[in-house]
PDB file with one MODEL, atoms N, CA, C and O in Angstrom:
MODEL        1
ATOM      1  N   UNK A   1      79.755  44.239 -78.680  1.00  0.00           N
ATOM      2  CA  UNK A   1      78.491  43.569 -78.877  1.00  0.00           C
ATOM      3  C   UNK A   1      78.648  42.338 -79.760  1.00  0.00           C
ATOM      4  O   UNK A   1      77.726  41.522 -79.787  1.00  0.00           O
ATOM      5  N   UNK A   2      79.696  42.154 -80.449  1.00  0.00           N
ATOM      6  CA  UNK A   2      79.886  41.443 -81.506  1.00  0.00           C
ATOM      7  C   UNK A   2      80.484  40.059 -80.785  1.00  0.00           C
ATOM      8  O   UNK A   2      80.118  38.900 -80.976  1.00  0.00           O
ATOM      9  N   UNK A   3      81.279  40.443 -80.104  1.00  0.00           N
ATOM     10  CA  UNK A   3      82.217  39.592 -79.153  1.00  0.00           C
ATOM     11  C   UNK A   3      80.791  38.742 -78.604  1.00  0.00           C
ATOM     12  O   UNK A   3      80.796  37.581 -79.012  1.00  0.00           O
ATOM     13  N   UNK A   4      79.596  39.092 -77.774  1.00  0.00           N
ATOM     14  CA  UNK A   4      79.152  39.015 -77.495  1.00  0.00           C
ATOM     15  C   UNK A   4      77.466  37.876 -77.943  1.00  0.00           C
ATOM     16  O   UNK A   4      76.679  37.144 -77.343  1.00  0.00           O
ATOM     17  N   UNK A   5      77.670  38.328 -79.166  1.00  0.00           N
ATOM     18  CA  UNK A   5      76.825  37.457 -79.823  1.00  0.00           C
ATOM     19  C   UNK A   5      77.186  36.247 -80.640  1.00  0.00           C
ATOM     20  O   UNK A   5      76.425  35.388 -81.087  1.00  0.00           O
ATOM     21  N   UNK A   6      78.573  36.349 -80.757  1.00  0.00           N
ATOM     22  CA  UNK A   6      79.310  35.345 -81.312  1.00  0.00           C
ATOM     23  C   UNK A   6      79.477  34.017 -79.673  1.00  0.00           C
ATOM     24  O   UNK A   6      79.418  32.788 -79.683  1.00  0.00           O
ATOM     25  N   UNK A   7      79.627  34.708 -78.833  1.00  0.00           N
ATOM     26  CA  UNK A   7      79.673  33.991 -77.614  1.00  0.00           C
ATOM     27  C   UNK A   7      78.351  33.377 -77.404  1.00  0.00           C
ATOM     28  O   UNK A   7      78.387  32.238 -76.937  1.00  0.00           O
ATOM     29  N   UNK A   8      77.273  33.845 -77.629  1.00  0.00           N
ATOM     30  CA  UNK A   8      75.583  33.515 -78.129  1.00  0.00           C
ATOM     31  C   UNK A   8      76.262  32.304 -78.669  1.00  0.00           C
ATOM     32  O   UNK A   8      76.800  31.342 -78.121  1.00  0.00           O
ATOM     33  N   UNK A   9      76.078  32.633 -79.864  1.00  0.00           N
ATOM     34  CA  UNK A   9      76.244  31.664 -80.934  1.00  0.00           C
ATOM     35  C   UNK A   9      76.686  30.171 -80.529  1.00  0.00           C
ATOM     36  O   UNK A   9      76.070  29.110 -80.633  1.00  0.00           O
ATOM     37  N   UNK A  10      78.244  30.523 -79.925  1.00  0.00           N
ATOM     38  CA  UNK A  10      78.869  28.960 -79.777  1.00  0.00           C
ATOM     39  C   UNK A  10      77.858  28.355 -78.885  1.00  0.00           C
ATOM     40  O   UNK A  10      77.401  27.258 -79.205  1.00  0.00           O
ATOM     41  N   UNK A  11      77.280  29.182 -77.349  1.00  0.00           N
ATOM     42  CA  UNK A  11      77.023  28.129 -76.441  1.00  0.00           C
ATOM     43  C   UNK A  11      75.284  27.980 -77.196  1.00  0.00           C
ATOM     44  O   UNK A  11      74.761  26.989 -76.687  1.00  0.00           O
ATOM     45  N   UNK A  12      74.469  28.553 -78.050  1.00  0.00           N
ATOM     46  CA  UNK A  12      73.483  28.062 -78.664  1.00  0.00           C
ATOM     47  C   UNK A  12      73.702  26.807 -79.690  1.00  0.00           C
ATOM     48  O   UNK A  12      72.864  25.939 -79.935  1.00  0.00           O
ATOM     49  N   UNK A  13      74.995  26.910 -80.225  1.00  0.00           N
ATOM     50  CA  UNK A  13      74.673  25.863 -81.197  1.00  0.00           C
ATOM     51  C   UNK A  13      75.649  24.343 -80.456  1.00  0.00           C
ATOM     52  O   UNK A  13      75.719  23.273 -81.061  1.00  0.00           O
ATOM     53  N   UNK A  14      76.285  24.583 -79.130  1.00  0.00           N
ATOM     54  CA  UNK A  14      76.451  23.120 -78.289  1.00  0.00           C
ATOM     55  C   UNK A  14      75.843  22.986 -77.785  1.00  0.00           C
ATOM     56  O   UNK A  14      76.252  22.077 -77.061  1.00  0.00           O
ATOM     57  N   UNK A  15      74.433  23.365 -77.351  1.00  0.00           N
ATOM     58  CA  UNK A  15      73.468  23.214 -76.519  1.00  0.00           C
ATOM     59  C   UNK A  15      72.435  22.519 -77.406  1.00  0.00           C
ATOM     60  O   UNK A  15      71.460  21.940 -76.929  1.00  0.00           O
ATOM     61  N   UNK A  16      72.720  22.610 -78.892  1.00  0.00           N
ATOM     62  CA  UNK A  16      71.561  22.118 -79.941  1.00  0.00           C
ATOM     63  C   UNK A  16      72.462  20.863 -80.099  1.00  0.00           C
ATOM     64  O   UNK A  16      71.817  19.824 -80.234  1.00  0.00           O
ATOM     65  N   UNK A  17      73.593  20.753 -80.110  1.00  0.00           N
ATOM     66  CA  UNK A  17      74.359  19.267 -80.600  1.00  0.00           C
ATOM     67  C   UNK A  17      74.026  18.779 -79.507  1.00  0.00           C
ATOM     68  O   UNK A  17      73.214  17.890 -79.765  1.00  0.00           O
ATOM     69  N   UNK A  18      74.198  18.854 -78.335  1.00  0.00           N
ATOM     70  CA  UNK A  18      74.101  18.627 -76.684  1.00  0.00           C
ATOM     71  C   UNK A  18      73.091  17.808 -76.663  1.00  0.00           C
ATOM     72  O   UNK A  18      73.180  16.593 -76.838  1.00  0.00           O
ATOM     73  N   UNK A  19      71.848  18.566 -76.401  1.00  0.00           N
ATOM     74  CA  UNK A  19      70.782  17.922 -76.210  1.00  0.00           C
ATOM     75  C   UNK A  19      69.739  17.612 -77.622  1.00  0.00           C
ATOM     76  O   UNK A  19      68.530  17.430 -77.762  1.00  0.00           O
ATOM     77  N   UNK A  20      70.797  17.658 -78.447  1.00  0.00           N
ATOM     78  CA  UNK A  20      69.695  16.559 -79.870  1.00  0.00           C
ATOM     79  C   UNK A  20      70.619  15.561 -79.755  1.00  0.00           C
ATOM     80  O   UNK A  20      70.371  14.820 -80.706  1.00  0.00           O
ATOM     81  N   UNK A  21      71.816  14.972 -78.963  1.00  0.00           N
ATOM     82  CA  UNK A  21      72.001  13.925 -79.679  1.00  0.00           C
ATOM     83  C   UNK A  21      71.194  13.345 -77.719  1.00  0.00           C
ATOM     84  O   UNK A  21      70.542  12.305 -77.808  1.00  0.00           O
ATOM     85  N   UNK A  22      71.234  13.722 -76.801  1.00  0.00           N
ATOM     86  CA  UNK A  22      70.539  13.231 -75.515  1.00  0.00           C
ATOM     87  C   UNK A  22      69.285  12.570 -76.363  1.00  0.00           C
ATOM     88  O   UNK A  22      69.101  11.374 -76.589  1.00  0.00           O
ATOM     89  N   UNK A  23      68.602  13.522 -76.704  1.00  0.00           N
ATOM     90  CA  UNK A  23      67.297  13.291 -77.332  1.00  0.00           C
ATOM     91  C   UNK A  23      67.541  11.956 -78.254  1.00  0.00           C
ATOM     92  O   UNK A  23      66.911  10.960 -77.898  1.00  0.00           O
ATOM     93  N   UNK A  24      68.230  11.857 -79.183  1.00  0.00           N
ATOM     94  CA  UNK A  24      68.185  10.910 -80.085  1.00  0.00           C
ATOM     95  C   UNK A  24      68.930   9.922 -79.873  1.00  0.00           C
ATOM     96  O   UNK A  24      68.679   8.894 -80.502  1.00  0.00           O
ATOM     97  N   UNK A  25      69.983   9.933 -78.998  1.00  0.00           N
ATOM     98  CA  UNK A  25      70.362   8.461 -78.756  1.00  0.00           C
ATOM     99  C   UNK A  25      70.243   8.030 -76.937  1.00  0.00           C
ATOM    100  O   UNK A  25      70.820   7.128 -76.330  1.00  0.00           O
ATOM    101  N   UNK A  26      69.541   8.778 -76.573  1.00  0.00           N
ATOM    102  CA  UNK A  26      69.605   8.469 -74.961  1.00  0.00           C
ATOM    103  C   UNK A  26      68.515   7.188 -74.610  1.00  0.00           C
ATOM    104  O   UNK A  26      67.501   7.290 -75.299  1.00  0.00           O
ATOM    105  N   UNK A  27      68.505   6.074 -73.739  1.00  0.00           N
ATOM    106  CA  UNK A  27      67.794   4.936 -73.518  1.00  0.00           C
ATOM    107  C   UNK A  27      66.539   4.806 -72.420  1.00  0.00           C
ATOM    108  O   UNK A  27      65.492   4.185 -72.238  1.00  0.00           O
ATOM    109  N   UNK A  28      66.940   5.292 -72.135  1.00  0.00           N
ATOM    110  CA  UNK A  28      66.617   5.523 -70.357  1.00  0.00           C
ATOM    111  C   UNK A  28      65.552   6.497 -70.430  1.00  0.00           C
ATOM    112  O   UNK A  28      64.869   6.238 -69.440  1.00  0.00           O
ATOM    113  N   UNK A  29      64.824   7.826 -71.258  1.00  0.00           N
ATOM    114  CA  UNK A  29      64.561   8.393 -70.642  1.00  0.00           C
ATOM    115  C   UNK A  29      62.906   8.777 -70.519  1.00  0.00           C
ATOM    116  O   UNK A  29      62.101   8.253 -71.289  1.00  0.00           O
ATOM    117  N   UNK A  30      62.717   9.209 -70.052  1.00  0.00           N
ATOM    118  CA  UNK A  30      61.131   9.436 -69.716  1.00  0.00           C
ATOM    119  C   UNK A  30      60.526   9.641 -70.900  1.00  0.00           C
ATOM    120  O   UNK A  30      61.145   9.256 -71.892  1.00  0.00           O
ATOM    121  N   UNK A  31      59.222  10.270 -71.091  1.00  0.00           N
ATOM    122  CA  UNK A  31      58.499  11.111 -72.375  1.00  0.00           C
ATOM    123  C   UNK A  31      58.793  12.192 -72.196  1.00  0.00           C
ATOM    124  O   UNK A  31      59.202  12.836 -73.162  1.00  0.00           O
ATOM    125  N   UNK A  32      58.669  13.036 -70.436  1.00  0.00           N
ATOM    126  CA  UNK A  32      58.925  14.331 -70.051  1.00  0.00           C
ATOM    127  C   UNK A  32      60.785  14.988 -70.289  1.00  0.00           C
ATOM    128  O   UNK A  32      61.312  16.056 -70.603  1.00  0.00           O
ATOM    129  N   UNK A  33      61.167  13.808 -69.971  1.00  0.00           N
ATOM    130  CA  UNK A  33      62.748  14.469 -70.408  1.00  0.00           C
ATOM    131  C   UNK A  33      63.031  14.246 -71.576  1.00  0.00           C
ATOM    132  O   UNK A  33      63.966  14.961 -71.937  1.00  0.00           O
ATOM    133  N   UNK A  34      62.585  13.444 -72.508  1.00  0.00           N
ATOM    134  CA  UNK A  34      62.615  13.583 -74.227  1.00  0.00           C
ATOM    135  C   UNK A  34      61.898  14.724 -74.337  1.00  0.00           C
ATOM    136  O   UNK A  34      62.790  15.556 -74.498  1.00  0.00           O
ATOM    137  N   UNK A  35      61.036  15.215 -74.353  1.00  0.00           N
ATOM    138  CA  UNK A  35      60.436  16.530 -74.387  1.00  0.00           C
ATOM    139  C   UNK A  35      61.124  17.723 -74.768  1.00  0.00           C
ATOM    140  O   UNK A  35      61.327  18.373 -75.794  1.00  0.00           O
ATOM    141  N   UNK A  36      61.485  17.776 -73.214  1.00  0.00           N
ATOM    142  CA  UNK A  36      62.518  18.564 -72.629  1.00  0.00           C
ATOM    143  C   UNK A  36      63.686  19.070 -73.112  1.00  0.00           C
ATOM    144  O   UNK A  36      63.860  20.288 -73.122  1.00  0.00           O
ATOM    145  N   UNK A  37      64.702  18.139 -73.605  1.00  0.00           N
ATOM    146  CA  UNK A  37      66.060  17.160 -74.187  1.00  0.00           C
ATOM    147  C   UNK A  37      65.589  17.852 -76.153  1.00  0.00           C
ATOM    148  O   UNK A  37      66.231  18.435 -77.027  1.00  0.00           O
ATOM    149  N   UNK A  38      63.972  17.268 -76.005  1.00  0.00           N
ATOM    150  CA  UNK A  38      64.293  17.501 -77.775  1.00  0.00           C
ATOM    151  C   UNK A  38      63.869  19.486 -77.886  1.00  0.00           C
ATOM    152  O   UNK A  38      64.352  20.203 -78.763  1.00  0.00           O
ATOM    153  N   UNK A  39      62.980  19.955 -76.873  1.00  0.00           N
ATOM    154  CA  UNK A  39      62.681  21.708 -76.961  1.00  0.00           C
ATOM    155  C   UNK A  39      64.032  22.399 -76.379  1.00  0.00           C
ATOM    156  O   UNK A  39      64.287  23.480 -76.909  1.00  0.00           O
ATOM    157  N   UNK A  40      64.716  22.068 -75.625  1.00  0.00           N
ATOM    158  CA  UNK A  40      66.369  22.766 -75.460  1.00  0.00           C
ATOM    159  C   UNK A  40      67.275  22.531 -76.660  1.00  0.00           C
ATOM    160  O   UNK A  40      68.186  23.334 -76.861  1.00  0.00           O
ATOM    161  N   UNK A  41      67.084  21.421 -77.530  1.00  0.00           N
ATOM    162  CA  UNK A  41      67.754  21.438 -78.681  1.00  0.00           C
ATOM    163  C   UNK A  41      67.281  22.077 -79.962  1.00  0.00           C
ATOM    164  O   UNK A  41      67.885  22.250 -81.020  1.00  0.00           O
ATOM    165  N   UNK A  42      66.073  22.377 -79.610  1.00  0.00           N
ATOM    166  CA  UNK A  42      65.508  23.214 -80.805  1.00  0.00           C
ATOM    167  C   UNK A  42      65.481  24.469 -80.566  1.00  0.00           C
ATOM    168  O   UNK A  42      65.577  25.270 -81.496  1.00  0.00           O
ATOM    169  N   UNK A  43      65.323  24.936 -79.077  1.00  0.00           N
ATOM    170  CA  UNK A  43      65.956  26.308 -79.000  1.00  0.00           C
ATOM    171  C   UNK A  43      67.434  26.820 -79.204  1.00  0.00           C
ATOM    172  O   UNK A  43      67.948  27.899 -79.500  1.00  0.00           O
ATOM    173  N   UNK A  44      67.931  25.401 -78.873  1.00  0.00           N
ATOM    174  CA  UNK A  44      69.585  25.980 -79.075  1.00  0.00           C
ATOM    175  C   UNK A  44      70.097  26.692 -80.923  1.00  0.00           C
ATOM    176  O   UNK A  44      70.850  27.612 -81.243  1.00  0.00           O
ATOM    177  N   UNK A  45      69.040  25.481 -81.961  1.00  0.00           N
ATOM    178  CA  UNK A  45      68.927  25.923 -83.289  1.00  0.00           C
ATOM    179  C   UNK A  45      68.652  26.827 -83.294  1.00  0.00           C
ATOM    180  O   UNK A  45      69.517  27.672 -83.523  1.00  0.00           O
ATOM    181  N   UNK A  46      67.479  27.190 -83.083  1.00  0.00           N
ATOM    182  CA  UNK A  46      66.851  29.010 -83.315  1.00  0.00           C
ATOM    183  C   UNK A  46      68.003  29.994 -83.137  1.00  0.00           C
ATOM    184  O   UNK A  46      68.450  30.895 -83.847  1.00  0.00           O
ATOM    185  N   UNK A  47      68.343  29.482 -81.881  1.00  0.00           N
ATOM    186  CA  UNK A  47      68.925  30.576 -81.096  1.00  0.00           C
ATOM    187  C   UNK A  47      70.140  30.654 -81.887  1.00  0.00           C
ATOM    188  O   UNK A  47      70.482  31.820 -82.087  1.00  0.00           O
ATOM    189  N   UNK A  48      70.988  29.672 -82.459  1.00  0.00           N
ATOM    190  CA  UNK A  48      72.228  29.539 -83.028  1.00  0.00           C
ATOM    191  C   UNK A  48      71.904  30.461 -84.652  1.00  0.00           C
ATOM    192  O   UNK A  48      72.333  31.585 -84.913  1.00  0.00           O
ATOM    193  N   UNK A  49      71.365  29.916 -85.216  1.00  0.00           N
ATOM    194  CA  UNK A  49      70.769  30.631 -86.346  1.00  0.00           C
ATOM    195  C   UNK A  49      70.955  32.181 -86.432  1.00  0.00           C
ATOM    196  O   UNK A  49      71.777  32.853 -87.054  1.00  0.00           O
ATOM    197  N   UNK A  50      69.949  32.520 -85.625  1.00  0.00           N
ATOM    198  CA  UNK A  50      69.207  33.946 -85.463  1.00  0.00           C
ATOM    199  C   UNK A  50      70.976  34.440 -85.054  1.00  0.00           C
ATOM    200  O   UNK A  50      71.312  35.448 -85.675  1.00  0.00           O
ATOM    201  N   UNK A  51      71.969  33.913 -84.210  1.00  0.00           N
ATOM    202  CA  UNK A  51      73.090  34.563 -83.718  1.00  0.00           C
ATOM    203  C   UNK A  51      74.196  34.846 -85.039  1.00  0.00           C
ATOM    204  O   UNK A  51      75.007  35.757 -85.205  1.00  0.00           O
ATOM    205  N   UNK A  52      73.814  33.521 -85.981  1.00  0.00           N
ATOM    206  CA  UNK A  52      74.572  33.429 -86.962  1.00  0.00           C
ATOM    207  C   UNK A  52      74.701  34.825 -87.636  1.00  0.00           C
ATOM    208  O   UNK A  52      75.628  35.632 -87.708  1.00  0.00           O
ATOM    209  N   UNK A  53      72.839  34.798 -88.317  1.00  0.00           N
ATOM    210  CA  UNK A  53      72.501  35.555 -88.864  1.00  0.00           C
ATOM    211  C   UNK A  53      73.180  37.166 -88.405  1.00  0.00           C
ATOM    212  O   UNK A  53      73.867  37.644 -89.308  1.00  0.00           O
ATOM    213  N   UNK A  54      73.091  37.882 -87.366  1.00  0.00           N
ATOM    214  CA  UNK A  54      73.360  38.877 -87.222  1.00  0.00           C
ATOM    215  C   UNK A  54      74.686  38.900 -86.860  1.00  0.00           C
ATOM    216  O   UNK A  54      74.940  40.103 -86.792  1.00  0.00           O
ATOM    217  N   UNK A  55      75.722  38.262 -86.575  1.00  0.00           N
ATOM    218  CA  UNK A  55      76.813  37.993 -87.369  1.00  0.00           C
ATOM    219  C   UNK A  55      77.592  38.627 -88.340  1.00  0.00           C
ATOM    220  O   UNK A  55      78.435  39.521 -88.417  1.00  0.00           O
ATOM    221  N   UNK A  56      76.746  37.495 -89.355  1.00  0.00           N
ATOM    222  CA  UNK A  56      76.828  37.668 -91.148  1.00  0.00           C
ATOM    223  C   UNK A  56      76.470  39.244 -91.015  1.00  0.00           C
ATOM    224  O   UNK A  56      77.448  39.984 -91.115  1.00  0.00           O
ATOM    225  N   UNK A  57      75.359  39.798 -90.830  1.00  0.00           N
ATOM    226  CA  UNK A  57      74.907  41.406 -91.287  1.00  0.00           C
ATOM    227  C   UNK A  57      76.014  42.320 -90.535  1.00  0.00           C
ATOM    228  O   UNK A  57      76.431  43.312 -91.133  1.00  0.00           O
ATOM    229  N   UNK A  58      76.648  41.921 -88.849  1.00  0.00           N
ATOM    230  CA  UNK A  58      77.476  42.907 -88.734  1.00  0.00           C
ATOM    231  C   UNK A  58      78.425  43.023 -89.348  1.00  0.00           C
ATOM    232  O   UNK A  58      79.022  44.098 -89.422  1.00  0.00           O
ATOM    233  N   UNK A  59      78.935  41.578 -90.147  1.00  0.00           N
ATOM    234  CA  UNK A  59      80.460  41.657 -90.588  1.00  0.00           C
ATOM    235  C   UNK A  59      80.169  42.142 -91.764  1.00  0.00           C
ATOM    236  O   UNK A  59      81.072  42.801 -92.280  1.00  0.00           O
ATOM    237  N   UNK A  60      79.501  42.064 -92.170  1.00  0.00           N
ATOM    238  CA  UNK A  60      78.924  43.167 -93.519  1.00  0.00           C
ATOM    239  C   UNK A  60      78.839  44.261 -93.685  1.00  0.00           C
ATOM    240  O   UNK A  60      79.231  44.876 -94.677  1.00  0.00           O
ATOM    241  N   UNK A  61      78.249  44.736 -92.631  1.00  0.00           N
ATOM    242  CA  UNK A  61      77.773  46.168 -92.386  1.00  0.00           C
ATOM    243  C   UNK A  61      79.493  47.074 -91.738  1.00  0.00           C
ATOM    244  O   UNK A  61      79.688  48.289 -91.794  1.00  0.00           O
ATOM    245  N   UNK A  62      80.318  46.198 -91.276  1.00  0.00           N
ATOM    246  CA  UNK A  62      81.451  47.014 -90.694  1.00  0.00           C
ATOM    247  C   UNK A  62      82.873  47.081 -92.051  1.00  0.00           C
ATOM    248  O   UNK A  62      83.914  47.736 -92.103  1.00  0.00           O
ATOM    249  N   UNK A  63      82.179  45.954 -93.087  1.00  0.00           N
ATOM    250  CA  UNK A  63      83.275  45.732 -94.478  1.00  0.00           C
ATOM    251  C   UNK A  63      84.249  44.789 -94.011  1.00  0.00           C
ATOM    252  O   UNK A  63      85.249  44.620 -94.708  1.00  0.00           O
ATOM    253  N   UNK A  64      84.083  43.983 -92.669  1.00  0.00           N
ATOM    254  CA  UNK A  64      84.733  42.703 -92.667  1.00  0.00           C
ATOM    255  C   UNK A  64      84.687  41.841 -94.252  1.00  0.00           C
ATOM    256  O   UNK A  64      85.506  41.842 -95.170  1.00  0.00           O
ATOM    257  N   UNK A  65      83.471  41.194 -94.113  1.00  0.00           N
ATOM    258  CA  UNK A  65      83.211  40.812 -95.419  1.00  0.00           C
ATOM    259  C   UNK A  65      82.384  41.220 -96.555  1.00  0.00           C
ATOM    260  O   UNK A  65      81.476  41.983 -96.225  1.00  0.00           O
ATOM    261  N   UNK A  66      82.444  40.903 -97.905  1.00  0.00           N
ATOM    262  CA  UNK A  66      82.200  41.294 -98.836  1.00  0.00           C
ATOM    263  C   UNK A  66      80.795  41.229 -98.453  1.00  0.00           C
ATOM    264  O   UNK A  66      80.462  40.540 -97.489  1.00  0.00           O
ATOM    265  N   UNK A  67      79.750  42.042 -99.287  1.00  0.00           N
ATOM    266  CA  UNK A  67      78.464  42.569 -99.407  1.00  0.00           C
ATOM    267  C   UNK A  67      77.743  41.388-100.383  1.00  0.00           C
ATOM    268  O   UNK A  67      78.215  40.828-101.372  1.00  0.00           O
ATOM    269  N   UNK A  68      76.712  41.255 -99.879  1.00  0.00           N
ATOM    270  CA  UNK A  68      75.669  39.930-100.771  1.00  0.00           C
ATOM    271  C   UNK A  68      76.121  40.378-102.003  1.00  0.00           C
ATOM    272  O   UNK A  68      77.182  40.992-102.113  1.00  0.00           O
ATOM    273  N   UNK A  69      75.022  39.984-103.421  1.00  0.00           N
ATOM    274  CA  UNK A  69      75.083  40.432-104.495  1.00  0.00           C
ATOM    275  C   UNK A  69      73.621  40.235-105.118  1.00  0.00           C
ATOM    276  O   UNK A  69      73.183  39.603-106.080  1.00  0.00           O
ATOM    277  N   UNK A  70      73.079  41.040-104.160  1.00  0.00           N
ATOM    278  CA  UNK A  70      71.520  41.483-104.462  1.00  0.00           C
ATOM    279  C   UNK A  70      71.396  42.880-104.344  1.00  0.00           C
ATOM    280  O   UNK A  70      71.729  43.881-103.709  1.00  0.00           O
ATOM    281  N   UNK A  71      70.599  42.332-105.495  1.00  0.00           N
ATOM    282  CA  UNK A  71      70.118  44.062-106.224  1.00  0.00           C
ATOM    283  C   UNK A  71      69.490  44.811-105.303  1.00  0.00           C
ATOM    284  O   UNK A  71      69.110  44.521-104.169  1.00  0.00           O
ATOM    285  N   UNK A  72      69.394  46.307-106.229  1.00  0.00           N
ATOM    286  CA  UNK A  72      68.797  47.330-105.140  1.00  0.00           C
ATOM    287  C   UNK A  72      67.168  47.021-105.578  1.00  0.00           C
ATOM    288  O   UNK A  72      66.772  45.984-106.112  1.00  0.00           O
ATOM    289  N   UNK A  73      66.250  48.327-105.166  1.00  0.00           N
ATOM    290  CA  UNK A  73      65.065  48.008-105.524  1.00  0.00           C
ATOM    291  C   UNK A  73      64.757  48.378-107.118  1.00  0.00           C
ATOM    292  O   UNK A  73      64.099  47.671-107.881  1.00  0.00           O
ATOM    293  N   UNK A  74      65.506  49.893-107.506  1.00  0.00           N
ATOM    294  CA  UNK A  74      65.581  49.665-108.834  1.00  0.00           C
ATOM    295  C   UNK A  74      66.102  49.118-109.617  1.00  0.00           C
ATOM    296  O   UNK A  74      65.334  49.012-110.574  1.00  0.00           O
ATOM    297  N   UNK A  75      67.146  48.605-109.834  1.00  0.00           N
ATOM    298  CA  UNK A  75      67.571  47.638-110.396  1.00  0.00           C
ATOM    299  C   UNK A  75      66.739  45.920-110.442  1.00  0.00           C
ATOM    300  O   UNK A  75      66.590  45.036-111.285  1.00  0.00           O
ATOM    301  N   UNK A  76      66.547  46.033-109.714  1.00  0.00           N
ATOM    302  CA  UNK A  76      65.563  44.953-109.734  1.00  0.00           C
ATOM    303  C   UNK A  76      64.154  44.861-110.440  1.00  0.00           C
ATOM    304  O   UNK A  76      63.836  43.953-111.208  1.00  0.00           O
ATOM    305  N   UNK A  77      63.471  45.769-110.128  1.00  0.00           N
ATOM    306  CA  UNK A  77      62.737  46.339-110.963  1.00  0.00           C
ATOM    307  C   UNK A  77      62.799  46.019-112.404  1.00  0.00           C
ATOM    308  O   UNK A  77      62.175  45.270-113.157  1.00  0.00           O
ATOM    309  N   UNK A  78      63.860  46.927-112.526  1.00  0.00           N
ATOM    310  CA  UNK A  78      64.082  47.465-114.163  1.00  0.00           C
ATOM    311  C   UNK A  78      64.595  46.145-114.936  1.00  0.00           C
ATOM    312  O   UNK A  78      64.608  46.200-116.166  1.00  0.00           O
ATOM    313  N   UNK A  79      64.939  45.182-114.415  1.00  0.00           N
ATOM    314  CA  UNK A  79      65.439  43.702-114.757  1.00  0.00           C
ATOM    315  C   UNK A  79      63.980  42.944-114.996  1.00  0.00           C
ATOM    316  O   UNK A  79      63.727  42.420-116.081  1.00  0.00           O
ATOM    317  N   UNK A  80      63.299  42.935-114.188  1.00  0.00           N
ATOM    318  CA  UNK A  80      61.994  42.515-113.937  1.00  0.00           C
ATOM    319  C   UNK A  80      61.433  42.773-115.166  1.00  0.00           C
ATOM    320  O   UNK A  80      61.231  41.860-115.967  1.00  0.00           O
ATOM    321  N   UNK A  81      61.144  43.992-115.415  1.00  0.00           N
ATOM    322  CA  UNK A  81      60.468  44.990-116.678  1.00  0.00           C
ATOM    323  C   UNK A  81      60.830  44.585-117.770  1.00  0.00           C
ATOM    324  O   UNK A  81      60.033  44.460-118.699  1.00  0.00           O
ATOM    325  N   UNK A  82      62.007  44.324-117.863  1.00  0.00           N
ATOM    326  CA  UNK A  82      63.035  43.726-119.409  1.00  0.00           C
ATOM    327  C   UNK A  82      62.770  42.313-119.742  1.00  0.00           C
ATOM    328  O   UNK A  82      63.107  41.857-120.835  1.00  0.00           O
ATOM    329  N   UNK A  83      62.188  41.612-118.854  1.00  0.00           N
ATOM    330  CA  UNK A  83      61.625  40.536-118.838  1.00  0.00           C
ATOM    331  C   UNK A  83      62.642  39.248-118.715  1.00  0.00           C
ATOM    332  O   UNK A  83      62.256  38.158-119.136  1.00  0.00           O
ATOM    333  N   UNK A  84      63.767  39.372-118.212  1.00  0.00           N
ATOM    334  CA  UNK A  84      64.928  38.420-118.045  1.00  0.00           C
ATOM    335  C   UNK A  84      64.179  37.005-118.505  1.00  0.00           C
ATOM    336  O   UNK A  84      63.986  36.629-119.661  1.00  0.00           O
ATOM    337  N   UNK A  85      63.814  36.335-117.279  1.00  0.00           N
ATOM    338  CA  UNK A  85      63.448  34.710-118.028  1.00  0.00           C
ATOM    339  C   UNK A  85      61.859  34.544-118.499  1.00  0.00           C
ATOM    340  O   UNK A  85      61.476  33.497-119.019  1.00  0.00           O
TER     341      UNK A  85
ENDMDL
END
């Protein structure tokens, strides 16, 4: 699955370089294919993002890579309470 969303990933985030630079440097083109050109490049972001993101949490979750360094809920809390800043 991993293989899989990483494969997400690449063709979402050349599809956002792809058609944002169509969009932003192309001469020629209609209003309807700027449109077009600039909502396929903003889905390709989302889409690249959101692929990133779960990613990052599987390689986390399997101990590829190291774990954030955010607190639990008590600990947080109890930091809160002590009045840090």
């Amino acid at each position: 699955m991993n293989k899989l969303i990483a494969i997400v990933n690449v063709v979402a985030w050349s599809g956002f370089w792809a058609f944002g630079y169509i969009a932003l440097t192309a001469q020629d083109l209609s209003d309807q294919q700027l449109l077009i050109a600039s909502l396929l490049a903003f889905a390709g972001f989302i889409m690249g993002i959101a692929a990133y993101l779960r990613l990052v949490r599987a390689a986390e979750a399997s101990g590829y890579a190291k774990k954030t360094n955010q607190l639990d809920t008590a600990a947080r809390n109890r930091a809160q309470s002590e009045g840090g800043m």
